[in-house]
N, C-alpha and C positions, 0 to 999 in steps of 0.2 A: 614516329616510331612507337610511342607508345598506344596507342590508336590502333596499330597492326596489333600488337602486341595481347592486346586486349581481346579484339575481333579472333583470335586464335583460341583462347581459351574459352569463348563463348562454343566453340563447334564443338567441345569435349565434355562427358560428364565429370562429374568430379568420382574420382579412382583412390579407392583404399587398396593399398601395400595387404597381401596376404602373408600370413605368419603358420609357421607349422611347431607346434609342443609336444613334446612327448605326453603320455598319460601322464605321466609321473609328476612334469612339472606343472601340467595343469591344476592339479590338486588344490584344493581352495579356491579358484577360481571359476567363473564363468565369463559363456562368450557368446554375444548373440548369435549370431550360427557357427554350427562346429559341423567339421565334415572328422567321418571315422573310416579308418583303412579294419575291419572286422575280420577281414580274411589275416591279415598281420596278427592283430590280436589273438585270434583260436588257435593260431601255431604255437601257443604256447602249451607245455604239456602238465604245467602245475595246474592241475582243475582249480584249486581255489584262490589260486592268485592273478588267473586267468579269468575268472568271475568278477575279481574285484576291481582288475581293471577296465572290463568292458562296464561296469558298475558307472565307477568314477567317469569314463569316458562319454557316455551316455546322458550323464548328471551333467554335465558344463552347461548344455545348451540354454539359453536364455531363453530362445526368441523361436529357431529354427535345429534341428539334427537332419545329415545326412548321413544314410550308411550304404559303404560300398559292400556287394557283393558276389562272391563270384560267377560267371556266365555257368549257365548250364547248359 
């Protein structure tokens, strides 16, 4: 049984749990890749706290940044 058991978890990569943080709570932190939802963010109408958080959101990345945006 444990022989099968084993044989199972060889056919799989090993798989990291994805996490989603607001900007807000990101703050202080960094993360090797960070994906950004951009079009969320511009819907905001305060121009400078709207800068500050595509700011902060931008700044996490460690490693890798993706950003979404929308189709044209």
């Amino acid at each position: 049984a444990v022989g099968a058991i084993w044989a199972f978890r060889q056919r799989f990569h090993d798989v990291n749990y994805a996490y989603s943080l607001t900007v807000h709570k990101s703050q202080g932190s960094t993360f090797q890749d960070v994906f950004v939802d951009l079009p969320n963010l511009m819907r905001n109408p305060k121009t400078v706290e709207r800068n500050q958080l595509v700011y902060v959101a931008f700044t996490r990345a460690a490693k890798r940044l993706f950003v979404s945006q929308p189709r044209r």
